[in-house]
N, CA, C and O atoms as a Tripos MOL2 file, in Angstrom:
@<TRIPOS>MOLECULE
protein
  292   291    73     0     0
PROTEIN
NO_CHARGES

@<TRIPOS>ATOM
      1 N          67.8410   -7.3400   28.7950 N.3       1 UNK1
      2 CA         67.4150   -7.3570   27.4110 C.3       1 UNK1
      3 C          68.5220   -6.7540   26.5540 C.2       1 UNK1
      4 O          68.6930   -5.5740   26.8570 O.2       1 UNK1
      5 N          69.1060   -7.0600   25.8510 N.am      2 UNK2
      6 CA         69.6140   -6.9240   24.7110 C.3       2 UNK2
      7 C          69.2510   -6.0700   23.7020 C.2       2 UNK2
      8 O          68.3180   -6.3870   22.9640 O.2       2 UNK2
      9 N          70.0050   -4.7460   23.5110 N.am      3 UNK3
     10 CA         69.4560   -4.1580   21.8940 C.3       3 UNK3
     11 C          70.4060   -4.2130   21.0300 C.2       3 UNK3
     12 O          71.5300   -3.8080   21.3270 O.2       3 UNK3
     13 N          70.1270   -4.7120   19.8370 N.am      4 UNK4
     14 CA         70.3290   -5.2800   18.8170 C.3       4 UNK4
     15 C          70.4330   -3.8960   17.2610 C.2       4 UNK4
     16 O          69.5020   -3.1560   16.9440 O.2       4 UNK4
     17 N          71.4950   -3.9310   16.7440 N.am      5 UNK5
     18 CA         71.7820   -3.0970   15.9000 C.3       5 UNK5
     19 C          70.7110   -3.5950   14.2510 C.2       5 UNK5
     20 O          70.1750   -4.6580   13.9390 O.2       5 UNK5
     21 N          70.7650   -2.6490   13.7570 N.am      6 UNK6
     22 CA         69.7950   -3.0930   12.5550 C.3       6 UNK6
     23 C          70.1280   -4.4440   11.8160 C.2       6 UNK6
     24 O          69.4200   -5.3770   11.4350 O.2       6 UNK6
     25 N          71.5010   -4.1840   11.7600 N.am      7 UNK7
     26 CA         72.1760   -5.0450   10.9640 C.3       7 UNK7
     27 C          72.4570   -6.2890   11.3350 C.2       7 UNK7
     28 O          72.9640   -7.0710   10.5300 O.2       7 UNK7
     29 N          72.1360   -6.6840   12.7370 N.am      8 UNK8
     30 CA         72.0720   -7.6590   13.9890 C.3       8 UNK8
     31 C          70.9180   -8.2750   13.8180 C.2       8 UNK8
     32 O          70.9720   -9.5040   13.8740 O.2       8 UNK8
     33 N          69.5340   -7.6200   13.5600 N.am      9 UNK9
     34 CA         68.2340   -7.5960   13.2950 C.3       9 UNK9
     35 C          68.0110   -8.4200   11.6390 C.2       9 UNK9
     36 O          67.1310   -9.2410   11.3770 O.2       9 UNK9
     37 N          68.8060   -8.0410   10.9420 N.am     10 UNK10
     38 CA         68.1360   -8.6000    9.5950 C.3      10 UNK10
     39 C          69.3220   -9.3860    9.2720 C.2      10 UNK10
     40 O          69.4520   -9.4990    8.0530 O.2      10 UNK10
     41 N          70.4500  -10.1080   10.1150 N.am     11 UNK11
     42 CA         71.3730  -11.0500   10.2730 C.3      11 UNK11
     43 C          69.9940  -12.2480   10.6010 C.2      11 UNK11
     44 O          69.7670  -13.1910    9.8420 O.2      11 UNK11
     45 N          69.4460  -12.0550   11.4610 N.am     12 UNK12
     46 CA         68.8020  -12.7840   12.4200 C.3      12 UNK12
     47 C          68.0020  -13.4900   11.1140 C.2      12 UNK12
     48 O          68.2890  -14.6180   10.7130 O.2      12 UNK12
     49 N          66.9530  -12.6480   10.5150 N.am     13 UNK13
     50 CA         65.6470  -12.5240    9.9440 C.3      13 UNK13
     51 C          66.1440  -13.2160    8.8490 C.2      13 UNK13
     52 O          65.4670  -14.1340    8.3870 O.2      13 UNK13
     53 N          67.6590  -12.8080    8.1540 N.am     14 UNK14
     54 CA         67.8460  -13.7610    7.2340 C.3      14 UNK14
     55 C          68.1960  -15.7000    7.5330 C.2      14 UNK14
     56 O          68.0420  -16.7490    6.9060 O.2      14 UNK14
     57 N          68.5870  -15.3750    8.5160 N.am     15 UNK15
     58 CA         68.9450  -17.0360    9.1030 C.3      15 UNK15
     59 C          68.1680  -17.6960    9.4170 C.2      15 UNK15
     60 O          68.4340  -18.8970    9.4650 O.2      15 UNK15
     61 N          66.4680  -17.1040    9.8810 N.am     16 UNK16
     62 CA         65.5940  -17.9390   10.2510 C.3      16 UNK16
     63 C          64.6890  -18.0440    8.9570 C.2      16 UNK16
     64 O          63.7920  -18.8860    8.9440 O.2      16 UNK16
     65 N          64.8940  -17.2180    7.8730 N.am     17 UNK17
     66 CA         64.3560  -17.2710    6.6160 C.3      17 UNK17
     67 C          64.7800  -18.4100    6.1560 C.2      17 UNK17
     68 O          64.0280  -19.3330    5.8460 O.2      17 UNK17
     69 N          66.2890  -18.4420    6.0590 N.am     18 UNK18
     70 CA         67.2620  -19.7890    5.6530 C.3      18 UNK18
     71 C          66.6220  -21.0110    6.4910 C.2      18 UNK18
     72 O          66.1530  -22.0010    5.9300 O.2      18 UNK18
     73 N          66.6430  -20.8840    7.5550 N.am     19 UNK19
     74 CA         66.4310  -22.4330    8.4300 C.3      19 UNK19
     75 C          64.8270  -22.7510    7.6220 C.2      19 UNK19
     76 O          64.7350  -23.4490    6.6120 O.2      19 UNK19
     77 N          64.0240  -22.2970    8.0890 N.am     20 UNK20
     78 CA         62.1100  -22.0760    7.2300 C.3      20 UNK20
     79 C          62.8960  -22.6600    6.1920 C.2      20 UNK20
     80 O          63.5100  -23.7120    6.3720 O.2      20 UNK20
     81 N          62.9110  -21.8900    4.8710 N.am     21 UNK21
     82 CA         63.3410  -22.3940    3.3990 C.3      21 UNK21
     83 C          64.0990  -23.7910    3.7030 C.2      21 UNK21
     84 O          63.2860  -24.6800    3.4490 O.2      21 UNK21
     85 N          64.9490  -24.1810    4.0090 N.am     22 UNK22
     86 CA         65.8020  -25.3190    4.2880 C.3      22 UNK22
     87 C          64.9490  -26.2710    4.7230 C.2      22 UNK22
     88 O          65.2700  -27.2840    4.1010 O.2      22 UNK22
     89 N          63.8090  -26.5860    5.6250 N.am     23 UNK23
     90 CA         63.1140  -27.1080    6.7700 C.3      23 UNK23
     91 C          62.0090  -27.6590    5.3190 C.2      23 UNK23
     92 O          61.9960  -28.7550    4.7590 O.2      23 UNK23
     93 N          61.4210  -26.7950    5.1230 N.am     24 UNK24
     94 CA         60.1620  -26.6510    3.9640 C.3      24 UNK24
     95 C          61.1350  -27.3220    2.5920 C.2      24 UNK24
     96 O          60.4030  -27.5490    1.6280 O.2      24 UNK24
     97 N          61.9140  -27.5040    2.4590 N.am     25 UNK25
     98 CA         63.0490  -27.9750    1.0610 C.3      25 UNK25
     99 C          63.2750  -29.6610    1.4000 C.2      25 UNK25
    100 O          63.0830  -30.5580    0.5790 O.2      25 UNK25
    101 N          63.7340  -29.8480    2.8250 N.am     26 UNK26
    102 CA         64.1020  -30.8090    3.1030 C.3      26 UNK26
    103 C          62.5440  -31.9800    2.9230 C.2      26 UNK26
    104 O          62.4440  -33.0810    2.3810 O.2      26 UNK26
    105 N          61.3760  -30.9930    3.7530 N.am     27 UNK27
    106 CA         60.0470  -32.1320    3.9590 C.3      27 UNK27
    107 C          59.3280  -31.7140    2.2300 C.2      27 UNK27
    108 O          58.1990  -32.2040    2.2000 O.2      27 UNK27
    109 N          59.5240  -31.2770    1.4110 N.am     28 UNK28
    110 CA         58.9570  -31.3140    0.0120 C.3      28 UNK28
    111 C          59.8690  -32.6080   -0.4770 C.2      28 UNK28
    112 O          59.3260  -33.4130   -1.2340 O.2      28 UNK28
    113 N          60.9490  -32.7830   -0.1540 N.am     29 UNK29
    114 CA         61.6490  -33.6560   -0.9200 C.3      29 UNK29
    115 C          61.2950  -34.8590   -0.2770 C.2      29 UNK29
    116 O          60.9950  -35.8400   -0.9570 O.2      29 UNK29
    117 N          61.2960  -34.9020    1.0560 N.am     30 UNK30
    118 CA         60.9070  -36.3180    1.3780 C.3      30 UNK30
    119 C          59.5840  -36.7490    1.0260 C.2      30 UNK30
    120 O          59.4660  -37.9460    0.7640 O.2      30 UNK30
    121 N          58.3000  -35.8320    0.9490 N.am     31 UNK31
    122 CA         56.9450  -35.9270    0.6180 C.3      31 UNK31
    123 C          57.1140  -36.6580   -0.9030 C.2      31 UNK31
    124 O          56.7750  -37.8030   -1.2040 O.2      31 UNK31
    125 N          57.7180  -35.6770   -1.7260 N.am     32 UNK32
    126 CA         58.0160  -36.4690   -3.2670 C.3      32 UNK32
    127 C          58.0260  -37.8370   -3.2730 C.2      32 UNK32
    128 O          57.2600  -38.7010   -3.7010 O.2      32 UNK32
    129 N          59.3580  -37.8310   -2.5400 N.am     33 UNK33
    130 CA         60.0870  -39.0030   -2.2630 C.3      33 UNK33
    131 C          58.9670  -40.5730   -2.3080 C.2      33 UNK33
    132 O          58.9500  -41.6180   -2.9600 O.2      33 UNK33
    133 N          58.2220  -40.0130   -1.3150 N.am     34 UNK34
    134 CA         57.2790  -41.1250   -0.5960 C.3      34 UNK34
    135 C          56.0890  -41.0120   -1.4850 C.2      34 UNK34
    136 O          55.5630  -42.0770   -1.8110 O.2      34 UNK34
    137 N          55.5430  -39.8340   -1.9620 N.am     35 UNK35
    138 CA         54.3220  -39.9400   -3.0320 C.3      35 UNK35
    139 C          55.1930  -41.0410   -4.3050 C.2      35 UNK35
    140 O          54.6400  -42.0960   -4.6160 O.2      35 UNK35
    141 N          56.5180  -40.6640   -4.9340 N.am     36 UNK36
    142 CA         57.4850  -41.6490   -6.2310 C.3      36 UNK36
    143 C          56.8000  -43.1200   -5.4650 C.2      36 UNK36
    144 O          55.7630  -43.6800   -5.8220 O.2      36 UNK36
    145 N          57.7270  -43.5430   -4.3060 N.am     37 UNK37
    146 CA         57.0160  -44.7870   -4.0510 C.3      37 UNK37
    147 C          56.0710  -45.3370   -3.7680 C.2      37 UNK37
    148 O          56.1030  -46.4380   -3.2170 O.2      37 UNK37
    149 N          54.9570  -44.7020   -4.0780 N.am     38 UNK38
    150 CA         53.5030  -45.3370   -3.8370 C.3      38 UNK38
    151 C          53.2940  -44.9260   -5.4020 C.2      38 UNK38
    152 O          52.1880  -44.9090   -5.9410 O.2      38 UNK38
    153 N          53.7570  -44.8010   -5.6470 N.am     39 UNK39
    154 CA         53.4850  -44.3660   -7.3190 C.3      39 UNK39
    155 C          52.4190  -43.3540   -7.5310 C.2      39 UNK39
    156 O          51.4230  -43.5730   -8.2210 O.2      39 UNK39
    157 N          52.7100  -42.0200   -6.7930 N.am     40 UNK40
    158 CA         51.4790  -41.2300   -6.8520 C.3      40 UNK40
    159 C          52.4030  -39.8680   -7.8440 C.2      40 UNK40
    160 O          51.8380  -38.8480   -8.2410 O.2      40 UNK40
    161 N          53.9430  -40.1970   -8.0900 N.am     41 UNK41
    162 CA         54.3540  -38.9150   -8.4390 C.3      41 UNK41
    163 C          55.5600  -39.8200   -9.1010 C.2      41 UNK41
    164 O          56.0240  -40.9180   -8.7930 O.2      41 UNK41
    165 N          55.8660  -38.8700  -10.1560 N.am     42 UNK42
    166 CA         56.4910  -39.5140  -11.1320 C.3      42 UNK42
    167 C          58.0870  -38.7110  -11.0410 C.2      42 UNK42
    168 O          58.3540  -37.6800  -10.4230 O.2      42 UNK42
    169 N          58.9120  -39.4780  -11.7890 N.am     43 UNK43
    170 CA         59.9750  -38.8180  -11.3720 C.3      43 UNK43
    171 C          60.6100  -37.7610  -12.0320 C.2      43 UNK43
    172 O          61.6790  -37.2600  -11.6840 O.2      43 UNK43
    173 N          59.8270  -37.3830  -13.1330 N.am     44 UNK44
    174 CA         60.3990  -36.0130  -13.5220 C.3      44 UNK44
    175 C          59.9140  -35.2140  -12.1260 C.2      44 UNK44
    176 O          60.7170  -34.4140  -11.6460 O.2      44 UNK44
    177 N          58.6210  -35.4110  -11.4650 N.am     45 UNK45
    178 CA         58.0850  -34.5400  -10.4350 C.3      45 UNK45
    179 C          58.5570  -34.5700   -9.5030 C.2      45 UNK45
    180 O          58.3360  -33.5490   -8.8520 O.2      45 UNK45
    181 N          59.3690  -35.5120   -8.8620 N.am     46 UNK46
    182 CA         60.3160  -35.8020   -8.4170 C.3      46 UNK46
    183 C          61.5390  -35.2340   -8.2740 C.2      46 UNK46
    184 O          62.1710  -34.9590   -7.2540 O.2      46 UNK46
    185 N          61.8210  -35.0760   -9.5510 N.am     47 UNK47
    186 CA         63.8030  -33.7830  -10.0580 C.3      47 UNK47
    187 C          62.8150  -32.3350   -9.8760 C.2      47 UNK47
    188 O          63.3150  -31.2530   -9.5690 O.2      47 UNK47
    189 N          61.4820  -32.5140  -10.0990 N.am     48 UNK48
    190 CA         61.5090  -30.8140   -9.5620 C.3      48 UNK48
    191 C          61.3250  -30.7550   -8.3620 C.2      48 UNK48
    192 O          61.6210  -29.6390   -7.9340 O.2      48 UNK48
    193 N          60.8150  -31.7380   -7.2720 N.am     49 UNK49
    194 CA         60.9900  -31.1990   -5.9180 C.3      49 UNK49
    195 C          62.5210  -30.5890   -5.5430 C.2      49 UNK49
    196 O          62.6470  -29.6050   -4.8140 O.2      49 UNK49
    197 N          63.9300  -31.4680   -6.2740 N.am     50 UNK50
    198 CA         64.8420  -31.0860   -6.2550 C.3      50 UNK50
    199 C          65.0110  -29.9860   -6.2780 C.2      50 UNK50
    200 O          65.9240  -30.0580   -5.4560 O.2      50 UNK50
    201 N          64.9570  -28.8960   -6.4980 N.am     51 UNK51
    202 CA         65.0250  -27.4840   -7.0640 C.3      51 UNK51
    203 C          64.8430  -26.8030   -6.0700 C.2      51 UNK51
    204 O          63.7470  -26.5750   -5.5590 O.2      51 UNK51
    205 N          66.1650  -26.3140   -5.6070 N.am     52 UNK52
    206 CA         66.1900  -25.6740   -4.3140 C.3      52 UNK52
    207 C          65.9410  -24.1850   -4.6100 C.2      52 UNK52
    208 O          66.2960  -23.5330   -5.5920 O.2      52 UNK52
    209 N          65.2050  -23.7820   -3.4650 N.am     53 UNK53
    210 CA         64.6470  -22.3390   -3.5510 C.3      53 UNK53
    211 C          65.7400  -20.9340   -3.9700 C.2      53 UNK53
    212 O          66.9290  -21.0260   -3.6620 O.2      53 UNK53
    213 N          65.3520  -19.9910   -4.5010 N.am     54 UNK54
    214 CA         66.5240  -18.9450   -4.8280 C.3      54 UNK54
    215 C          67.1620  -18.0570   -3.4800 C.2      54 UNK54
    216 O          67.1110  -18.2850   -2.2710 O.2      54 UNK54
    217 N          67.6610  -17.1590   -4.1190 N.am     55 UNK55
    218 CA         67.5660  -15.9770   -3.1050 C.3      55 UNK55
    219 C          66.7660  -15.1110   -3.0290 C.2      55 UNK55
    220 O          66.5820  -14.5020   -1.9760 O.2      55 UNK55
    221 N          66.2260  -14.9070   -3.9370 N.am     56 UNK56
    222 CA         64.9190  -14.1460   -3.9390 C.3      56 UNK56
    223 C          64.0390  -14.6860   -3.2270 C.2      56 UNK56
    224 O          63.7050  -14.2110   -2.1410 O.2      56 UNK56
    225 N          63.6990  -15.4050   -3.5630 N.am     57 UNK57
    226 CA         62.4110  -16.3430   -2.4730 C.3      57 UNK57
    227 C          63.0480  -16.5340   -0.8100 C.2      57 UNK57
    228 O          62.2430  -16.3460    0.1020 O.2      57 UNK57
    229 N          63.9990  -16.7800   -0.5770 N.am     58 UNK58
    230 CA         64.5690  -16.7800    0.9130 C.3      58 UNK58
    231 C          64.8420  -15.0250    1.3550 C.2      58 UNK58
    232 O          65.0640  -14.7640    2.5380 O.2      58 UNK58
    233 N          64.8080  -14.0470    0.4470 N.am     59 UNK59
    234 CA         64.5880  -13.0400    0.7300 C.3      59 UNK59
    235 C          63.1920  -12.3090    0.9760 C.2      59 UNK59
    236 O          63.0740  -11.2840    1.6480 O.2      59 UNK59
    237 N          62.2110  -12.9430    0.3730 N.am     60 UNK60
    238 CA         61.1510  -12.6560    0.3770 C.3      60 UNK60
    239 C          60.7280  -13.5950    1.5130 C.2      60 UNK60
    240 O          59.5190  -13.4190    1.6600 O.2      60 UNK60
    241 N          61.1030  -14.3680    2.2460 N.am     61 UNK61
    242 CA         60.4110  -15.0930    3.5950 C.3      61 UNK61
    243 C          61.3950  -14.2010    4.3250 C.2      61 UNK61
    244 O          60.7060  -13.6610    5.1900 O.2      61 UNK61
    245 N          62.5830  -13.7780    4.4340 N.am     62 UNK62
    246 CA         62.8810  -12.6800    5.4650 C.3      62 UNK62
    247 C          62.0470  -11.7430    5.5500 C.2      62 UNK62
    248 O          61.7100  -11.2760    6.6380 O.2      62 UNK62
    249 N          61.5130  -11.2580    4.2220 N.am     63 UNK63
    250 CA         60.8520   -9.6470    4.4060 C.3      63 UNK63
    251 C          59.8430   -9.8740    5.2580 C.2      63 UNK63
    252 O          59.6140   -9.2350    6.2850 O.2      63 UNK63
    253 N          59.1130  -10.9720    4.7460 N.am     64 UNK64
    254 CA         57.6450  -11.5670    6.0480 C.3      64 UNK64
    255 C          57.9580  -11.5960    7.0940 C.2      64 UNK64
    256 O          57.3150  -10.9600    7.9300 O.2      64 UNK64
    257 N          58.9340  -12.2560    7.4060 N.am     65 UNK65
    258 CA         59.2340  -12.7100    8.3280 C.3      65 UNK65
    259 C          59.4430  -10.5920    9.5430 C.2      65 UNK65
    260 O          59.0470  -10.1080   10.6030 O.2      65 UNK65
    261 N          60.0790  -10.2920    8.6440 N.am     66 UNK66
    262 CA         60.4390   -8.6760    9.2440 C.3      66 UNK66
    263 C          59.1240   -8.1190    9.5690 C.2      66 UNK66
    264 O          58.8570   -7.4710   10.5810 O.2      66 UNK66
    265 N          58.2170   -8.4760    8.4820 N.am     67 UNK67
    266 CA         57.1870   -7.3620    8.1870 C.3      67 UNK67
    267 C          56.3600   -7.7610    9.6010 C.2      67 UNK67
    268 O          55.8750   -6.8580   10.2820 O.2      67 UNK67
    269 N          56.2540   -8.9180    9.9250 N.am     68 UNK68
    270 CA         55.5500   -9.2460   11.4480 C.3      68 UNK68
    271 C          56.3490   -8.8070   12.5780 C.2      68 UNK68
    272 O          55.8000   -9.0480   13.6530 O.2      68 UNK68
    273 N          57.4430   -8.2550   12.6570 N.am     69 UNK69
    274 CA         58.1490   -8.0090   13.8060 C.3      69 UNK69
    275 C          58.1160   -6.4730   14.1740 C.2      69 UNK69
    276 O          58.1260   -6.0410   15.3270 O.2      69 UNK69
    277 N          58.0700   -5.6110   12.8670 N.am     70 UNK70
    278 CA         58.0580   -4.5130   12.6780 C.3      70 UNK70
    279 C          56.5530   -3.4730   12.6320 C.2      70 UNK70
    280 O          56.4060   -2.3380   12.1800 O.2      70 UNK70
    281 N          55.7980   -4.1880   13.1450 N.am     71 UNK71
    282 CA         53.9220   -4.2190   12.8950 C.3      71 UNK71
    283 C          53.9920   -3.5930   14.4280 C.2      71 UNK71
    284 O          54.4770   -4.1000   15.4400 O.2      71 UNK71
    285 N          53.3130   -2.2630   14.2380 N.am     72 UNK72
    286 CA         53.5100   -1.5080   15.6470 C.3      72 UNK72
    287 C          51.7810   -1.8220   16.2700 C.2      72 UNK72
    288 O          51.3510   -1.1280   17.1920 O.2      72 UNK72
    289 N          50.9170   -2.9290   15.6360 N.am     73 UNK73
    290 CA         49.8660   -3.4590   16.7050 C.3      73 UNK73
    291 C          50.0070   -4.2210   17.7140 C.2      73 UNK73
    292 O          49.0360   -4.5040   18.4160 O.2      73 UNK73
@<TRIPOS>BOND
     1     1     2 1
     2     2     3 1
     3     3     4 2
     4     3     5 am
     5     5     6 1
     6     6     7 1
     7     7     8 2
     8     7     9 am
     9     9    10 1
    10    10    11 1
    11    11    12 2
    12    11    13 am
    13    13    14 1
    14    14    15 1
    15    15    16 2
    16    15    17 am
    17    17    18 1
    18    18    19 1
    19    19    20 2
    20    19    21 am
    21    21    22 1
    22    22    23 1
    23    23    24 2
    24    23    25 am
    25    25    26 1
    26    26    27 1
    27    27    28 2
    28    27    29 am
    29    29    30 1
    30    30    31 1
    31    31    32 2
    32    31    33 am
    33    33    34 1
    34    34    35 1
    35    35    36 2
    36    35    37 am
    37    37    38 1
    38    38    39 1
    39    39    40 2
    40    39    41 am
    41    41    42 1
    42    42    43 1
    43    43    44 2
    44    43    45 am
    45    45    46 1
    46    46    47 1
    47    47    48 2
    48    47    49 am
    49    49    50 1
    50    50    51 1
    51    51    52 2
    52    51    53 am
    53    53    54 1
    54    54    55 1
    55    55    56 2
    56    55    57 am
    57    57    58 1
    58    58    59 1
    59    59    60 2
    60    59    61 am
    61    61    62 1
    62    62    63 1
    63    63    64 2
    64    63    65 am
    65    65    66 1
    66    66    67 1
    67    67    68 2
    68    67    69 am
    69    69    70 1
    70    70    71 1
    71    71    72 2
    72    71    73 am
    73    73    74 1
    74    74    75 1
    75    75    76 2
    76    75    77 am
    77    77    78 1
    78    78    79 1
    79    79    80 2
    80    79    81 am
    81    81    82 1
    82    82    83 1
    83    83    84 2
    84    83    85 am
    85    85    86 1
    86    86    87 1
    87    87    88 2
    88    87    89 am
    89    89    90 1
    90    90    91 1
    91    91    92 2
    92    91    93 am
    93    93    94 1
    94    94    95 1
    95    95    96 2
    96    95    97 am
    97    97    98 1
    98    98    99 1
    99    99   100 2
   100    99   101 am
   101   101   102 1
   102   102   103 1
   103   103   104 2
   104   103   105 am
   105   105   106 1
   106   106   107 1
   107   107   108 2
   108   107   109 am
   109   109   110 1
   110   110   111 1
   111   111   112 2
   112   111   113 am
   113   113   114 1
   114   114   115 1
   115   115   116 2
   116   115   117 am
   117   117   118 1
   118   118   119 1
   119   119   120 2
   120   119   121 am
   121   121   122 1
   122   122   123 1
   123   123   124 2
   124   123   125 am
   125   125   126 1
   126   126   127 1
   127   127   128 2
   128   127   129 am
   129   129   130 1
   130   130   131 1
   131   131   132 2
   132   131   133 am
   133   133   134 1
   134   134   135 1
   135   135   136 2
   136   135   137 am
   137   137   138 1
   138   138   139 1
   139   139   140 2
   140   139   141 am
   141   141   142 1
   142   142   143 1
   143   143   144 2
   144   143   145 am
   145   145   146 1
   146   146   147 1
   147   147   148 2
   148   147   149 am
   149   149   150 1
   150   150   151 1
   151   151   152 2
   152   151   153 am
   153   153   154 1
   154   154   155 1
   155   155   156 2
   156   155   157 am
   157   157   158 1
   158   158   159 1
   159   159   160 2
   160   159   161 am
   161   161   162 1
   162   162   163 1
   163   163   164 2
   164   163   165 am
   165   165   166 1
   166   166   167 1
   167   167   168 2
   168   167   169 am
   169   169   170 1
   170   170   171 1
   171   171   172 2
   172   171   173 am
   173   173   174 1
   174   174   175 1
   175   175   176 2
   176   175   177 am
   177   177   178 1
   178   178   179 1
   179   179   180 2
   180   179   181 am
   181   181   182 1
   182   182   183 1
   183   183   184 2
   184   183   185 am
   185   185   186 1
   186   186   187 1
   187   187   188 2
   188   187   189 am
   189   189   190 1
   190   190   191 1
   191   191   192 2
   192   191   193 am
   193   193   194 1
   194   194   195 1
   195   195   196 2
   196   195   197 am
   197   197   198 1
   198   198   199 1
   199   199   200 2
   200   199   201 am
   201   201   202 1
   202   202   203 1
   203   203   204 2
   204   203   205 am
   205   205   206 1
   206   206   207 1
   207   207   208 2
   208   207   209 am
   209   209   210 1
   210   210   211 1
   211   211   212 2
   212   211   213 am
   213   213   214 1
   214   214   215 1
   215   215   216 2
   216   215   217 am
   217   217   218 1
   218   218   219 1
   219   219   220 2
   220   219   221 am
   221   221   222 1
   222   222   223 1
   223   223   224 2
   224   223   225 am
   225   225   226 1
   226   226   227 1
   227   227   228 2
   228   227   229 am
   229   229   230 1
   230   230   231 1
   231   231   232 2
   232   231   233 am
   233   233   234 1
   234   234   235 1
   235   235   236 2
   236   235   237 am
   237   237   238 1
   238   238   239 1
   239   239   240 2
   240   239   241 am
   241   241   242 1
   242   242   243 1
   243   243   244 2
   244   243   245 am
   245   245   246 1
   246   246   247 1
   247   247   248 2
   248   247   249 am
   249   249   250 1
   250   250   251 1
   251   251   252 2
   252   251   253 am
   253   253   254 1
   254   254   255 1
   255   255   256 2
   256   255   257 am
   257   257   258 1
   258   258   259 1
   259   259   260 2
   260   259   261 am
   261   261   262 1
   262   262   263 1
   263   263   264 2
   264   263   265 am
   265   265   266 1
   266   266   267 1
   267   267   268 2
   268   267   269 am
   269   269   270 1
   270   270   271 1
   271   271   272 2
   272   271   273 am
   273   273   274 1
   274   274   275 1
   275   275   276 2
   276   275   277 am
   277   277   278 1
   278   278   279 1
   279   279   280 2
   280   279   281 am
   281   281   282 1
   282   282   283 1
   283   283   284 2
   284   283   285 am
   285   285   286 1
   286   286   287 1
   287   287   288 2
   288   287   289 am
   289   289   290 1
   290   290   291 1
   291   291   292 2
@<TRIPOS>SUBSTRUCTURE
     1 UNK1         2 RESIDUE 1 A UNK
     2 UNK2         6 RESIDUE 1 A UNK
     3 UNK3        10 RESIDUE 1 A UNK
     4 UNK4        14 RESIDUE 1 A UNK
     5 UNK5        18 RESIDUE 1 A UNK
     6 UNK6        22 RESIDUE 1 A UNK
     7 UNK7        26 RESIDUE 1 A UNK
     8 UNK8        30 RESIDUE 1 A UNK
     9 UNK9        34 RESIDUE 1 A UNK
    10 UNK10       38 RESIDUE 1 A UNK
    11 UNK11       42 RESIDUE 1 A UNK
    12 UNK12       46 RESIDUE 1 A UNK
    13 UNK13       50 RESIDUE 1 A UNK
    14 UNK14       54 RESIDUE 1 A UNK
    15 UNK15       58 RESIDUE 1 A UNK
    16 UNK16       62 RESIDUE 1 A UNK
    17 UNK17       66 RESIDUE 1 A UNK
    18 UNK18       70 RESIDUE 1 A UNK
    19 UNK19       74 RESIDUE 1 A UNK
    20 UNK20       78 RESIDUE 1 A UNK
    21 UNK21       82 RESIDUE 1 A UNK
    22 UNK22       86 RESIDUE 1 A UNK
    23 UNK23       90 RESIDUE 1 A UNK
    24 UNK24       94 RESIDUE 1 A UNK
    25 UNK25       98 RESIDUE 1 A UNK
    26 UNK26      102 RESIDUE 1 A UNK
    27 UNK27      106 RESIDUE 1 A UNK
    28 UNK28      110 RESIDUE 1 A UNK
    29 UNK29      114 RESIDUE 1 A UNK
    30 UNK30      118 RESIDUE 1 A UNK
    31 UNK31      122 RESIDUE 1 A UNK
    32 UNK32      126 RESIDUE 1 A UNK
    33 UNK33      130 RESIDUE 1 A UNK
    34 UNK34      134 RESIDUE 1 A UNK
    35 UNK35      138 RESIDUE 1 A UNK
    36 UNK36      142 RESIDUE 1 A UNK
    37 UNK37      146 RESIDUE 1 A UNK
    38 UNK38      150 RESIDUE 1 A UNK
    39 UNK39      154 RESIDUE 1 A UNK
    40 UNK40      158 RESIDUE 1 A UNK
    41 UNK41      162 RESIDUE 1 A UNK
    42 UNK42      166 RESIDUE 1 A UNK
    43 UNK43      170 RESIDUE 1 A UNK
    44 UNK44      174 RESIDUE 1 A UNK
    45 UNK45      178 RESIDUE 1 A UNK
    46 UNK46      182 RESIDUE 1 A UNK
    47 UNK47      186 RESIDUE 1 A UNK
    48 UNK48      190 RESIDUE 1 A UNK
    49 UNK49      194 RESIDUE 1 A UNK
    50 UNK50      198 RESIDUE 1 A UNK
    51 UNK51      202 RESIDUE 1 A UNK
    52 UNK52      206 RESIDUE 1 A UNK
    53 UNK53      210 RESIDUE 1 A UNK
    54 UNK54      214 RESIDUE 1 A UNK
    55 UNK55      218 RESIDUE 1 A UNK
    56 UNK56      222 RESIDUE 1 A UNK
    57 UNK57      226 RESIDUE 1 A UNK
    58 UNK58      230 RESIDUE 1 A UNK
    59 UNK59      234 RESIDUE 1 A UNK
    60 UNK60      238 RESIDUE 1 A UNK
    61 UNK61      242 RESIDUE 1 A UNK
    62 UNK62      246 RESIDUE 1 A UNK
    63 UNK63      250 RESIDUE 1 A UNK
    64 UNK64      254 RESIDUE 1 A UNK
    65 UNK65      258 RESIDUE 1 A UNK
    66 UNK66      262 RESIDUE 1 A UNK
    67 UNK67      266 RESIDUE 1 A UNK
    68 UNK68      270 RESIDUE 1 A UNK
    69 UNK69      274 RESIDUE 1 A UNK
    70 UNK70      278 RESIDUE 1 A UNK
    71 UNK71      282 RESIDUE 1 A UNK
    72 UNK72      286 RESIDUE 1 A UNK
    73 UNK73      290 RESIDUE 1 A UNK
């Protein structure tokens, strides 16, 4: 087993925050995508699926993401 420095630890937590955010970015856009062509979503609604998430928000799915790892139940 491997121990892992703090900074090793929230390397991690941020990259799987990134992959999540990225994963969830990629299938909102294709969902759009496919609601535009059935004509269920219009395309201004459309340029906002575009709108890729901040850092704040990919920081805030790390913190979750921490806050379950760090849960001494």
């Amino acid at each position: 087993m491997s121990h892992k420095n703090p900074f090793e630890i929230r390397t991690e937590m941020l990259q799987m925050a990134k992959d999540y955010m990225d994963q969830q970015y990629q299938m909102n856009i294709q969902l759009a995508n496919d609601l535009y062509e059935q004509g269920q979503k219009t395309a201004e609604e459309v340029k906002d699926a575009y709108q890729i998430y901040s850092v704040e928000d990919m920081m805030n799915k790390a913190k979750e993401m921490y806050s379950f790892v760090s849960k001494k139940d």
